[in-house]
C-alpha positions in Angstrom: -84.4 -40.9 -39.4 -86.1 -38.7 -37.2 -85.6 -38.4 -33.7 -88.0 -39.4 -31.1 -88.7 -37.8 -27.5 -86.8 -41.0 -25.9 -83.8 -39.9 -28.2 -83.4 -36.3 -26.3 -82.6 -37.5 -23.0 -78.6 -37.6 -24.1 -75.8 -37.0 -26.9 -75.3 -41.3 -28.1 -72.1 -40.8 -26.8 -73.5 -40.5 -23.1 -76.3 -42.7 -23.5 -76.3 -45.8 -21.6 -77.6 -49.3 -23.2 -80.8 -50.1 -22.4 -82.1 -53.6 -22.1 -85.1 -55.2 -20.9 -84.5 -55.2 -17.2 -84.2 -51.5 -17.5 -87.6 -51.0 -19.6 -89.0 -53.2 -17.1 -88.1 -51.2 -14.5 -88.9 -47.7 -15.9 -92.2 -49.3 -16.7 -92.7 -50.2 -13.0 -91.8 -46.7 -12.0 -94.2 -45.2 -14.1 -97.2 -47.3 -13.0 -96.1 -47.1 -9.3 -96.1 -43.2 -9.8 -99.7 -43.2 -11.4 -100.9 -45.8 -8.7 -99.8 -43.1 -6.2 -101.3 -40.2 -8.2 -104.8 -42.2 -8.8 -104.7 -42.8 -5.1 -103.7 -39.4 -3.7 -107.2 -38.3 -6.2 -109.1 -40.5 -4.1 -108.5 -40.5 -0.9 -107.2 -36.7 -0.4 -110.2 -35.5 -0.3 -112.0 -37.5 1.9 -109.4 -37.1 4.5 -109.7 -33.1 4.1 -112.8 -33.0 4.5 -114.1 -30.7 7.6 -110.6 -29.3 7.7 -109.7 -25.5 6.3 -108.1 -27.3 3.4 -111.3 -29.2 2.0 -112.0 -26.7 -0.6 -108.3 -26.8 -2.0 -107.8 -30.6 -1.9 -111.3 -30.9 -4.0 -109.8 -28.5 -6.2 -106.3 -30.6 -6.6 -107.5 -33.5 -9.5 -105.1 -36.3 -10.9 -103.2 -34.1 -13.8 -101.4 -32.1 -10.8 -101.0 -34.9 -8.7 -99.3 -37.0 -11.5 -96.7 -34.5 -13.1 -96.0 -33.2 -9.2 -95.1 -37.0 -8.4 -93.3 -37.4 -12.1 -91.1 -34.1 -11.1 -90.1 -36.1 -7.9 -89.3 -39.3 -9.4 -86.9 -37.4 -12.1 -85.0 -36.2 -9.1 -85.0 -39.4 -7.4 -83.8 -41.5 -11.1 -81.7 -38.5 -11.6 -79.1 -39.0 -9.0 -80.1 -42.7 -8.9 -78.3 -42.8 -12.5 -81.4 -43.9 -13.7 -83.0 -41.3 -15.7 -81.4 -42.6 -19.3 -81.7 -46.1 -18.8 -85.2 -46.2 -18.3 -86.1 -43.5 -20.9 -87.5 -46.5 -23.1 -90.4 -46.8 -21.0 -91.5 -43.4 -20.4 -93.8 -43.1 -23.3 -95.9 -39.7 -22.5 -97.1 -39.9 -26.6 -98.2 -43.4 -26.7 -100.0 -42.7 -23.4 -101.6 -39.5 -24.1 -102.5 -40.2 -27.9 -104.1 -43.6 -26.7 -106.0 -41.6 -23.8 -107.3 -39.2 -26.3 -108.3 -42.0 -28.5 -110.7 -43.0 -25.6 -111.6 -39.8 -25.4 -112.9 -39.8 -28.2 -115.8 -42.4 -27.0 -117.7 -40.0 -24.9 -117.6 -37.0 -27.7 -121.0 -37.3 -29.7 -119.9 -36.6 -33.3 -122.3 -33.7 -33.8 -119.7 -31.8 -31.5 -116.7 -32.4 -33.6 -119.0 -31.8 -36.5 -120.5 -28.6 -35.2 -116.9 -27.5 -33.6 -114.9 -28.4 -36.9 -115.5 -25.0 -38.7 -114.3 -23.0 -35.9 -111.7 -25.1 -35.0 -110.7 -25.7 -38.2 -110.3 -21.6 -38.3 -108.5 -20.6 -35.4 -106.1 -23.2 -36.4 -105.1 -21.8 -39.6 -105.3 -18.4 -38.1 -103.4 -19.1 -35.4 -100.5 -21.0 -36.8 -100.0 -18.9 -39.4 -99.7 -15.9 -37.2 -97.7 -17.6 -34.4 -95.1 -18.9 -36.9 -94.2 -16.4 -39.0 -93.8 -14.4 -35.4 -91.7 -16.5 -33.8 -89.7 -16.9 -37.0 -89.5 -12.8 -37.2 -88.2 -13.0 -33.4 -85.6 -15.5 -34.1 -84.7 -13.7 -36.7 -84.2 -10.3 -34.9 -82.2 -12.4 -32.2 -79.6 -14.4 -34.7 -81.3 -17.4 -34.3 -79.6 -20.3 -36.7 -82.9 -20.4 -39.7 -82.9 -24.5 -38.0 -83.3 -23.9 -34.6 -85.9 -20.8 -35.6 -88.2 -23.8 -37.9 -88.0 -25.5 -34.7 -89.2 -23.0 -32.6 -91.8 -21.7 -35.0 -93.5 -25.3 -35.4 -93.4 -26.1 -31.8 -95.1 -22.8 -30.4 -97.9 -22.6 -33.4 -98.6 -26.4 -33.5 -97.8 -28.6 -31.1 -94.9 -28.7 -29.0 -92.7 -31.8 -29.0 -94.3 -33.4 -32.3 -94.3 -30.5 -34.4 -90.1 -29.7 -33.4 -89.8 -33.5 -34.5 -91.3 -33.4 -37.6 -89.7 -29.7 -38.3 -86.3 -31.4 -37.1 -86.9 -34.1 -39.8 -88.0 -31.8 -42.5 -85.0 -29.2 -42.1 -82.1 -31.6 -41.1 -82.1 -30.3 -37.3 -78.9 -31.2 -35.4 -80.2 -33.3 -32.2 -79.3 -30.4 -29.6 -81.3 -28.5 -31.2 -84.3 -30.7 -30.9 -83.3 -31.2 -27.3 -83.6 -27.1 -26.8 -86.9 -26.7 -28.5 -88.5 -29.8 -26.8 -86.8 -28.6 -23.2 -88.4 -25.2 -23.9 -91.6 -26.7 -24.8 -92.1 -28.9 -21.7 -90.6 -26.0 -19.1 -93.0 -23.4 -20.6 -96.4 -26.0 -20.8 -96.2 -27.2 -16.9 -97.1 -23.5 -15.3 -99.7 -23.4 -18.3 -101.6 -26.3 -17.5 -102.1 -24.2 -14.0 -102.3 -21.0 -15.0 -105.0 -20.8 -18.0 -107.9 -22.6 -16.7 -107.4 -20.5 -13.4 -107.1 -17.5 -16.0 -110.2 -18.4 -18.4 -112.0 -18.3 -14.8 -111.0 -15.4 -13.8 -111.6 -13.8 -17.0 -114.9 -15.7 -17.3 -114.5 -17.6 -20.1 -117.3 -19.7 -21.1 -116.3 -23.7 -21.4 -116.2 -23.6 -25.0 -114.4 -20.2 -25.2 -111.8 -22.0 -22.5 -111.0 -25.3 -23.9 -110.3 -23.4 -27.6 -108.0 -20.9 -25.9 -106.5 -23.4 -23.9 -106.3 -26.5 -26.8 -105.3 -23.5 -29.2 -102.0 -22.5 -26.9 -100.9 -25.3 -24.7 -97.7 -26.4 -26.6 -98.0 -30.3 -26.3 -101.3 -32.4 -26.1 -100.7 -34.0 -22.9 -100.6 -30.5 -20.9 -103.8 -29.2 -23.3 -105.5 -32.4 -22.0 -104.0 -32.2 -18.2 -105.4 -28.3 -18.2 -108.6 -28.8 -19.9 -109.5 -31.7 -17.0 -108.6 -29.3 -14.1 -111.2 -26.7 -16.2 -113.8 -29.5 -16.8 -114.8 -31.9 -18.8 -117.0 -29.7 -21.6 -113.9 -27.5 -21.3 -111.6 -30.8 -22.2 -113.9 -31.9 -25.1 -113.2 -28.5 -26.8 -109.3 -28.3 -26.2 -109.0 -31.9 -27.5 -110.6 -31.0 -30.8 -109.1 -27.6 -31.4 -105.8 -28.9 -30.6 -106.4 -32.5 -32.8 -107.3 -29.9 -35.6 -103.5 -28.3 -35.1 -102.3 -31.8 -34.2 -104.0 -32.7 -38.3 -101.6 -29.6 -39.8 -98.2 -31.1 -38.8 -98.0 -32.7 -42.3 -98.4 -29.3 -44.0 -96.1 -27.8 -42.3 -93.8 -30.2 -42.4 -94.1 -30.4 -45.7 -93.6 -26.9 -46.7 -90.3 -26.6 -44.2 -89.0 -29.6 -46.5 -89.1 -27.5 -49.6 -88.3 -24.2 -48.3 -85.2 -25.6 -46.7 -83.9 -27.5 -49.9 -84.6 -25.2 -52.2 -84.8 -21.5 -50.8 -82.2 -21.9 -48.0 -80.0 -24.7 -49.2 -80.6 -24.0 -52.5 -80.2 -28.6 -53.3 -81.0 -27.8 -57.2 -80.8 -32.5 -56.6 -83.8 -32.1 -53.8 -87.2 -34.0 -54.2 -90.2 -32.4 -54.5 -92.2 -33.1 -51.0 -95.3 -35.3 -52.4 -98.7 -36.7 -50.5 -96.3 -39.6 -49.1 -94.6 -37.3 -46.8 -97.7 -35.7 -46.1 -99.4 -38.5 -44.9 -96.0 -40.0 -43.4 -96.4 -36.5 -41.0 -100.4 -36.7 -40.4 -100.7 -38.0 -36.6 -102.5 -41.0 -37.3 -103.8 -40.7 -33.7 -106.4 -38.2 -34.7 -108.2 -40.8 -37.2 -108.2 -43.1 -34.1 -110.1 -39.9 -32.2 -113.1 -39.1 -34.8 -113.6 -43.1 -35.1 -113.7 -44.0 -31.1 -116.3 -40.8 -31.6 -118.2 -42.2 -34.7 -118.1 -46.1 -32.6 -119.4 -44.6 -29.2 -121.9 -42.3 -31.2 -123.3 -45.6 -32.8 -123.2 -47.4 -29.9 -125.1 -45.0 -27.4 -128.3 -45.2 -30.2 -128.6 -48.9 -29.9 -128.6 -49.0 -25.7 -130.5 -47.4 -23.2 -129.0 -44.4 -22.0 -128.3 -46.2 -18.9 -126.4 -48.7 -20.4 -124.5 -46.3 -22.6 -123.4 -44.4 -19.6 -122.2 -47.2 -17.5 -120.2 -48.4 -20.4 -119.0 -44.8 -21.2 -117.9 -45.2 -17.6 -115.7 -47.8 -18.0 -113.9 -46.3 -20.9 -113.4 -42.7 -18.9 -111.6 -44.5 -16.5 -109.4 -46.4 -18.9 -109.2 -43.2 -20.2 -107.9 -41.4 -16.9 -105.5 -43.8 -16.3 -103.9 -43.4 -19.6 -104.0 -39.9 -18.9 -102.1 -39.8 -15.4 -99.4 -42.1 -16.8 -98.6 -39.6 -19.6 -98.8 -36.7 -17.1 -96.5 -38.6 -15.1 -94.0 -39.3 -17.9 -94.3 -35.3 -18.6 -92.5 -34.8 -14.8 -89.7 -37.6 -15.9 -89.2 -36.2 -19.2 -88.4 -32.8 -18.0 -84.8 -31.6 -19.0 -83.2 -28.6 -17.6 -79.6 -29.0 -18.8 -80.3 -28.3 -22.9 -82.0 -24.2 -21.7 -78.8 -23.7 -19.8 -76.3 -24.8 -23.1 -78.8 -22.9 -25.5 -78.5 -19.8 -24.0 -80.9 -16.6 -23.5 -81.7 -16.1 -26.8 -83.8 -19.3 -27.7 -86.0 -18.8 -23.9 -86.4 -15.0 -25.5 -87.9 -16.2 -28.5 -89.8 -19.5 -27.4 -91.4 -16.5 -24.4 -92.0 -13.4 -26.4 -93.9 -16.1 -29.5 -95.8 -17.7 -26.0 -97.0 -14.4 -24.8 -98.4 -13.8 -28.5 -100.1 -17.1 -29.2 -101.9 -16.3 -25.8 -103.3 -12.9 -26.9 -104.1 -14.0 -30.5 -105.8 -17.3 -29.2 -107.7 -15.0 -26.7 -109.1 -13.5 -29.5 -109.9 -15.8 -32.1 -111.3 -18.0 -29.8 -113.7 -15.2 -28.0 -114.6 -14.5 -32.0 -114.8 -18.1 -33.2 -116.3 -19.7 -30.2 -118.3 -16.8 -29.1 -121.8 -18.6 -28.0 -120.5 -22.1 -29.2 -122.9 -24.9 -27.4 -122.6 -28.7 -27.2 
């Protein structure tokens, strides 16, 4: 059984039971925490305004807000003795996968029709480069060939869910899930920051931004938190690119399974991987993205356009709140202790492969999406 991101927070051995009362709890922090972030988006603002910081809190949106406030509340539950018992209910997957879903609502289909071939291509290119990379750098540095599928997957796919499937596909031992998912997290917060202000500086066009930011972000949630500080044409693109990397975890997955049993461990008794496991490893969320597309495509050719748009509206802010309580769950997720027990050499590795899949998504995207229009 594979593990999920709820299973990292602790060896069984120090985990503490968790019942109801405790989900019910964890559940209430989360929501109080986005409550707070929705609010601070609001009314910040406003109460800047005339003041020398009006132009920076207009610039401050909900995703900063929300994984600043989730950073505070893992401090507070942390030394509360909290943190592990109300793991259950921070759920940044189900609440970023069912925000994209939404997403998809107010993306026409033409644009993940006209941005598939591209996508499609930086994603093969991409992954394929970034992998074998970061499995040549583990390599150099005496990685164990586990922890180095780990890393590989997570850096050239996507984050937390790719080290998951990798983990199921090699046999991972659990810390070494809990390193490559610590490493993913610590090296994806500053990103969600630093690349939209770096495709502006650079003057990166929208399109050219959101498929160098969905194409290196490590986990969905930050590319989505980063493509809404860069804007919403900007976020349209990322989500696609990086659903398109999300759609490859099967592949991979797949291919790890047979390399590991029968070029590594050399199990002459191993099963060929089939279309089952392929399909057991496709992120089923993505089907759930082209279809809210294909539904809110329909739907805008049978209303007026001001009908559409109001009802659009209602969806994007669903939508947003989704959003700010996975961005929140990203803060209460974050786990410092597994970098410190891995060591130097993992950070190396997970860094020097980071600083690659920046400069090769640079380029493919300047190539792929080089006057790309919606």
């Amino acid at each position: 059984m594979v593990a999920t991101e709820q299973d990292l927070a602790a060896p069984p051995a120090e985990r503490p039971a968790r019942t109801w009362p405790w989900l019910v709890l964890g559940v209430l922090v989360v929501l109080v925490l986005g409550s707070v972030a929705r609010y601070l988006e609001d009314t910040v603002p406003a109460a800047a305004k005339g003041t020398g910081l009006e132009k920076f809190a207009a610039a401050v949106e909900y995703p900063i807000y929300a994984i600043a406030l989730g950073l505070i509340g893992n401090v507070i539950v942390y030394y509360a003795g909290l943190r592990e018992r109300i793991a259950d209910a921070v759920r940044t997957e189900f609440f970023i996968k069912t925000g994209l879903v939404l997403l998809g609502a107010s993306i026409n289909l033409s644009l993940i029709a006209k941005a598939a071939g591209p996508a499609i291509g930086q994603a093969v290119l991409l992954i394929s480069s970034v992998f074998l990379i970061t499995w040549y750098l583990g390599g150099l540095l005496g990685l164990d060939e586990k922890l180095r599928a780990l890393l590989s997957a997570a850096v050239s796919i996507c984050g937390v869910s790719a080290a998951i499937a990798a983990a199921g596909a090699v046999r991972a031992k659990r810390e070494q899930l809990a390193y490559a998912a610590s490493l993913v997290i610590i090296f994806a917060l500053p990103s969600i920051f630093l690349l939209p202000w770096l495709a502006d500086v650079l003057g990166l066009s929208p399109a050219v931004a959101g498929a160098w930011i969905g194409g290196n972000i490590d986990t969905t949630a930050a590319v989505t938190a980063a493509g809404a500080i860069a804007g919403e044409q900007t976020l349209q693109i990322a989500t696609i690119v990086k659903a398109t990397q999300n759609a490859l975890i099967g592949i991979v997955a797949v291919a790890l399974t047979a390399w590991f049993a029968f070029k590594v461990e050399k199990d002459a008794d191993a099963r060929r991987p089939g279309l089952r496991q392929l399909w057991d490893r496709f992120p089923k969320f993505v089907l759930g993205f082209i279809a809210a597309s294909a539904i809110g495509t329909w739907y805008a050719g049978t209303v007026s356009a001001a009908e559409a748009k109001a009802h659009i509206g209602v969806i994007n802010d669903l939508r947003t709140w989704f959003l700010i309580l996975a961005f929140v769950s990203i803060g209460l997720q974050l786990r410092v202790s597994a970098l410190r027990e891995a060591g130097w050499r993992p950070v190396a590795v997970f860094g020097g492969a980071t600083l690659a899949n920046l400069a090769i998504g640079l380029g493919l995207a300047s190539i792929l999406f080089a006057g790309f229009t919606a």
